[in-house]
KEKEFI-404398 format. One line per field, with one value per residue: residue number from 1; residue in one letter; chain; x, y, z negated of N, C-alpha, C, O, CB in turn. Coordinates in Angstrom, 3 decimals. Glycine has a CB too. Example, Ala and Ser with C-alpha at 12.3 -4.5 7.8 and 13.67 -1.06 7.14 Angstrom:
! KEKEFI-404398
kolvex <- c(1;2)
lofi <- c(a;s)
dopa <- c(A;A)
neast <- c(13.190;12.850)
nnorth <- c(-5.690;-2.250)
nup <- c(-7.800;-7.080)
caeast <- c(12.300;13.670)
canorth <- c(-4.500;-1.060)
caup <- c(-7.800;-7.140)
ceast <- c(13.200;12.900)
cnorth <- c(-3.300;0.030)
cup <- c(-7.800;-7.870)
oeast <- c(14.236;13.409)
onorth <- c(-3.319;1.138)
oup <- c(-8.465;-8.039)
cbeast <- c(11.308;14.084)
cbnorth <- c(-4.473;-0.598)
cbup <- c(-9.046;-5.725)
END
This chain:
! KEKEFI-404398
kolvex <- c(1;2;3;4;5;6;7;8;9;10;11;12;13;14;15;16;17;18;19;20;21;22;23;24;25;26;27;28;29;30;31;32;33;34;35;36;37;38;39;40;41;42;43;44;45;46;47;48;49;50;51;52;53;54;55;56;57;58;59;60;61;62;63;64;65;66;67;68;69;70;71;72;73;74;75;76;77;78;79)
lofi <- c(x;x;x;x;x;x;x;x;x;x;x;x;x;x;x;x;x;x;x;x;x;x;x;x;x;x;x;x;x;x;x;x;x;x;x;x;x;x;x;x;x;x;x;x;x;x;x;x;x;x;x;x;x;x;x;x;x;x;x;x;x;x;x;x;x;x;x;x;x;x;x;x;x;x;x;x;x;x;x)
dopa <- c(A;A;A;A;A;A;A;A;A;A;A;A;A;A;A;A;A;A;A;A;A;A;A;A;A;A;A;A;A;A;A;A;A;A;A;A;A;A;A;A;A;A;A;A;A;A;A;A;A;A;A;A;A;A;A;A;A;A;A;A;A;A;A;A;A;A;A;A;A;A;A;A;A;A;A;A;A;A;A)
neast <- c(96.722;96.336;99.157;99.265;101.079;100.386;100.057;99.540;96.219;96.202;94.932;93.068;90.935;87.987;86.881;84.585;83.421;83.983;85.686;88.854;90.505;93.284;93.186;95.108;98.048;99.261;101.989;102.255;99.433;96.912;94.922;91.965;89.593;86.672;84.629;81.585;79.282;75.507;74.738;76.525;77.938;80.318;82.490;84.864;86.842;87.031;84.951;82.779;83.245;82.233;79.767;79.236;79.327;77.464;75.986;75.554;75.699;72.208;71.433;71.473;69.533;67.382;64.199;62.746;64.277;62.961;60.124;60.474;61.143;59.088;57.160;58.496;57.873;54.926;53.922;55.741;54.092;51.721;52.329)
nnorth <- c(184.769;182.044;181.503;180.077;178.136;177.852;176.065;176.503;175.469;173.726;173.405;174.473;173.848;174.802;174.171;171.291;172.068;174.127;175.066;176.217;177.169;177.745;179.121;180.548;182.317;185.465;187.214;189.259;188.621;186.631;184.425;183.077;180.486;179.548;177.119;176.875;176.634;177.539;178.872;180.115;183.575;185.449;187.380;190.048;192.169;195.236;195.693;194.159;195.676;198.396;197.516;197.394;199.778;200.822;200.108;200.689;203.474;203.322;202.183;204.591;206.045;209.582;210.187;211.441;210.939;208.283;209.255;210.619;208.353;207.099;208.411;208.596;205.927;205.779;207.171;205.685;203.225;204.217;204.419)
nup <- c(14.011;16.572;18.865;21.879;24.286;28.021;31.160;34.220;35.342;32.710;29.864;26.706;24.166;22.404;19.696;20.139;22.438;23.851;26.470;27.867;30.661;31.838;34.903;37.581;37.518;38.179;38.504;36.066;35.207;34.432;34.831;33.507;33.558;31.299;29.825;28.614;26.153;27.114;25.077;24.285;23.811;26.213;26.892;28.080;26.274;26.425;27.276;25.410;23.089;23.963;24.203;21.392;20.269;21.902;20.478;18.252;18.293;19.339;17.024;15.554;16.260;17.000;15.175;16.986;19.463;20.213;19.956;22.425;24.053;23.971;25.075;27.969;28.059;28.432;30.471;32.763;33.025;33.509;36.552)
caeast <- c(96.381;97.386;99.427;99.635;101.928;99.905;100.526;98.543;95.681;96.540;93.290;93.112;89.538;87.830;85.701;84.219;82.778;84.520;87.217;89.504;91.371;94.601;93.423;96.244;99.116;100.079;102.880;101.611;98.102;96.577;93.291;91.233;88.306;86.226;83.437;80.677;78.090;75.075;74.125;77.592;78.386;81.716;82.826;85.902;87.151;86.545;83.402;82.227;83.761;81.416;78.263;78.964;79.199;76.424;74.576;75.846;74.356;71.401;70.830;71.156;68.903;66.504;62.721;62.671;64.573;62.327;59.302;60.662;61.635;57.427;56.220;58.638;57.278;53.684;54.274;56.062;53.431;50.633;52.457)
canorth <- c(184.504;181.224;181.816;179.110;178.290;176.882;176.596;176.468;173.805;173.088;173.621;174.595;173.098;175.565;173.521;170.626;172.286;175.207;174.759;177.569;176.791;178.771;178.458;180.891;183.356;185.647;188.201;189.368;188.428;185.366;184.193;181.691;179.707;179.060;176.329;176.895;176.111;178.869;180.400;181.324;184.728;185.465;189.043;191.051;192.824;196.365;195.163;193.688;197.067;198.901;196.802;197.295;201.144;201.609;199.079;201.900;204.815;203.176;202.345;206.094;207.197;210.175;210.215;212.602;210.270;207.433;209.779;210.889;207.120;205.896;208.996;208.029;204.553;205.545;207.512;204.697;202.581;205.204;204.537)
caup <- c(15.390;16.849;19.725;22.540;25.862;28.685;32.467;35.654;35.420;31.791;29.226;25.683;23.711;20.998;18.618;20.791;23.169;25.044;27.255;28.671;31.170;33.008;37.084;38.241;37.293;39.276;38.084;34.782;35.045;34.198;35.272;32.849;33.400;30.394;30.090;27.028;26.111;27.971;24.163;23.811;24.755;26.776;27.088;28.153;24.699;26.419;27.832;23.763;22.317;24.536;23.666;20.231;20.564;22.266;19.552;17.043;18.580;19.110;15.996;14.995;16.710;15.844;15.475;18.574;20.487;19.917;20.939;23.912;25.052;24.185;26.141;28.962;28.489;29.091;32.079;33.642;32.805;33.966;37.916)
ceast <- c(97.200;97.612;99.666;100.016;101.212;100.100;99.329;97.681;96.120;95.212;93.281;91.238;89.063;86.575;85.895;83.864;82.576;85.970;87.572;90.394;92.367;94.123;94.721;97.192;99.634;101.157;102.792;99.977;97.950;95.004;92.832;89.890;87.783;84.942;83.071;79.617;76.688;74.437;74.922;78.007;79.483;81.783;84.046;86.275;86.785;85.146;81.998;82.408;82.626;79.617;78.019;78.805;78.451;75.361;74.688;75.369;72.933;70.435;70.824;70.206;67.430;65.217;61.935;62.972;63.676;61.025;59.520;60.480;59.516;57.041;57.250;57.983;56.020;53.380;54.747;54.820;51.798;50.681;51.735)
cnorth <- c(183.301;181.738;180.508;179.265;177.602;177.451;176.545;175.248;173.417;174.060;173.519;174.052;174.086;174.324;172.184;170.600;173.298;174.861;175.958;177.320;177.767;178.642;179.502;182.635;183.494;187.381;188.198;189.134;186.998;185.250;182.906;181.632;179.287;178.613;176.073;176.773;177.868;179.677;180.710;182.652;184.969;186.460;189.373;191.931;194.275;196.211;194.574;194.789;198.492;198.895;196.987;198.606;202.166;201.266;200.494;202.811;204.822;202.925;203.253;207.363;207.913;210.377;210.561;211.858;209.608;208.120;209.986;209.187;206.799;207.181;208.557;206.480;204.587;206.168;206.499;203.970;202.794;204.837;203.964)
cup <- c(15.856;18.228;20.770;23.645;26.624;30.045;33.383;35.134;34.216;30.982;27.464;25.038;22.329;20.207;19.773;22.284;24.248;25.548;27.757;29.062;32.187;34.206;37.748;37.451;38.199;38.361;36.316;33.989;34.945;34.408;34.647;33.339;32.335;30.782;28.803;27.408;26.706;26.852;23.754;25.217;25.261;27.114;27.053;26.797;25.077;26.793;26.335;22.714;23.064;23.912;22.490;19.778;20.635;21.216;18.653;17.291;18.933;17.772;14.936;15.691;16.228;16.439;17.121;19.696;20.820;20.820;22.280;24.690;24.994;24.588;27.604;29.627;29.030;30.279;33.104;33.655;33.941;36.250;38.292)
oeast <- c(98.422;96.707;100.500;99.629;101.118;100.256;98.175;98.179;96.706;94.704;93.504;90.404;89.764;85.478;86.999;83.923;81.699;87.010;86.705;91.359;91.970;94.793;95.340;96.725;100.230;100.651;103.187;99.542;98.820;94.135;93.180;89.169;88.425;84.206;83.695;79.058;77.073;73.808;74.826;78.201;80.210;80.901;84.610;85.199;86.175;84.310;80.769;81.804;82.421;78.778;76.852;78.081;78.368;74.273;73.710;74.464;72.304;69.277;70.410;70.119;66.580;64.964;61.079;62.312;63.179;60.795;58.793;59.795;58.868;55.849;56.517;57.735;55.706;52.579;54.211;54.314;51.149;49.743;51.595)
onorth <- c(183.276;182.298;179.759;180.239;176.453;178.641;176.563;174.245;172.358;175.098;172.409;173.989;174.078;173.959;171.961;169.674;173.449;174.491;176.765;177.139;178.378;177.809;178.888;183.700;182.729;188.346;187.322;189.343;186.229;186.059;181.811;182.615;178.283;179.152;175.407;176.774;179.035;180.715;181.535;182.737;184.495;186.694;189.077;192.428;194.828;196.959;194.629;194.796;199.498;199.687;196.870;198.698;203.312;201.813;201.230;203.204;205.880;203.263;203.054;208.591;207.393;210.630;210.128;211.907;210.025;207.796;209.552;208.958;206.354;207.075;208.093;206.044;203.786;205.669;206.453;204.218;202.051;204.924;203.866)
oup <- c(15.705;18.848;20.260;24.290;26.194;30.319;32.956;34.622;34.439;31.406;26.981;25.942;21.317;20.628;20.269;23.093;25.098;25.002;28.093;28.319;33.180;34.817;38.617;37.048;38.958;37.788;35.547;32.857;35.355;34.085;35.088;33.505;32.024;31.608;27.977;28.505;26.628;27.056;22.846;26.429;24.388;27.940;26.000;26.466;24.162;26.285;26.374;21.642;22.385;23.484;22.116;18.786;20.193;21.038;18.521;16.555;18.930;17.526;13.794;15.717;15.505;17.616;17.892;20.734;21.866;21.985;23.173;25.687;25.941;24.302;28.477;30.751;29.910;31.069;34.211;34.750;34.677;37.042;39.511)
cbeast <- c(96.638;97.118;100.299;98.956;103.498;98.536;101.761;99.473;96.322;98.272;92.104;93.781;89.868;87.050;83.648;83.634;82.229;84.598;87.256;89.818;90.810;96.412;91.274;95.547;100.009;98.756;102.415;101.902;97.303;97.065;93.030;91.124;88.302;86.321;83.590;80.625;78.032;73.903;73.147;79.330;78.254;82.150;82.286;85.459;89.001;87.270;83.935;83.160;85.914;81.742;78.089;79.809;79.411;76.000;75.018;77.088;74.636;71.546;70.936;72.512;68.830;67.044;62.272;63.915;65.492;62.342;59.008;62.465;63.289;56.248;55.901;59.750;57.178;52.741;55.369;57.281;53.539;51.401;53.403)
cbnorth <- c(185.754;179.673;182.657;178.385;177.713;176.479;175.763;176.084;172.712;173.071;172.117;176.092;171.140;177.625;174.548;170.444;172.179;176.859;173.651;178.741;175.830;178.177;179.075;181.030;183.240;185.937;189.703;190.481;189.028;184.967;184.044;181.661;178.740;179.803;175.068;178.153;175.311;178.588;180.529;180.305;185.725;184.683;189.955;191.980;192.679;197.201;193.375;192.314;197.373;198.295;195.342;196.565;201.245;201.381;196.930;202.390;205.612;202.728;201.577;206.700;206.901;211.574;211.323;213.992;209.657;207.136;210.732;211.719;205.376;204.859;211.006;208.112;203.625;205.817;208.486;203.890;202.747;207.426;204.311)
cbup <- c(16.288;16.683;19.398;22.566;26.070;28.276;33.070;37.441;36.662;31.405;29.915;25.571;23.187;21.297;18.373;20.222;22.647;24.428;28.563;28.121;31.622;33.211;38.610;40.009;36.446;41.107;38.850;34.672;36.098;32.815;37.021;31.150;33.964;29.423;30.946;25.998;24.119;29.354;23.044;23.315;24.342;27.722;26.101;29.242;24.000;27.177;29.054;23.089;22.823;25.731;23.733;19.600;21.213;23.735;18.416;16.714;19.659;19.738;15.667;14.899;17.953;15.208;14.470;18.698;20.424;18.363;20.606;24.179;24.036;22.574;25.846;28.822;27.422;28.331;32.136;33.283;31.373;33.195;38.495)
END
């Protein structure tokens, strides 16, 4: 992991084309601004640990489930 020191208003560069920049510290918190490109994704680590979670139990899901969700679908549909 590289680790880097940066202050207020000072801006680290990933590749070419993302910037992440410090806008304010306050105590122990730090607040960045990052600027990417709009088909990269940007996610919170509990917020990407979540998404990936739910990807996992979705993609176990059983026959039954599946039915249930395409008769809910044609009921909605039916409104």
């Amino acid at each position: 992991m590289l680790v880097l020191t940066r202050k207020k208003d000072e801006t680290i560069v990933i590749g070419s084309d993302i910037f992440v920049t410090v806008v304010d510290v306050d105590g122990d918190k730090v607040k960045l601004g990052i600027n990417a490109p709009k088909d990269i994704s940007i996610y919170r680590k509990e917020v990407f640990d979540a998404i990936v979670k739910e990807n996992i139990s979705a993609s176990m899901a059983q026959p039954e489930d599946v039915e249930s969700i395409i008769k809910l679908s044609r009921i909605q549909q039916k409104k």
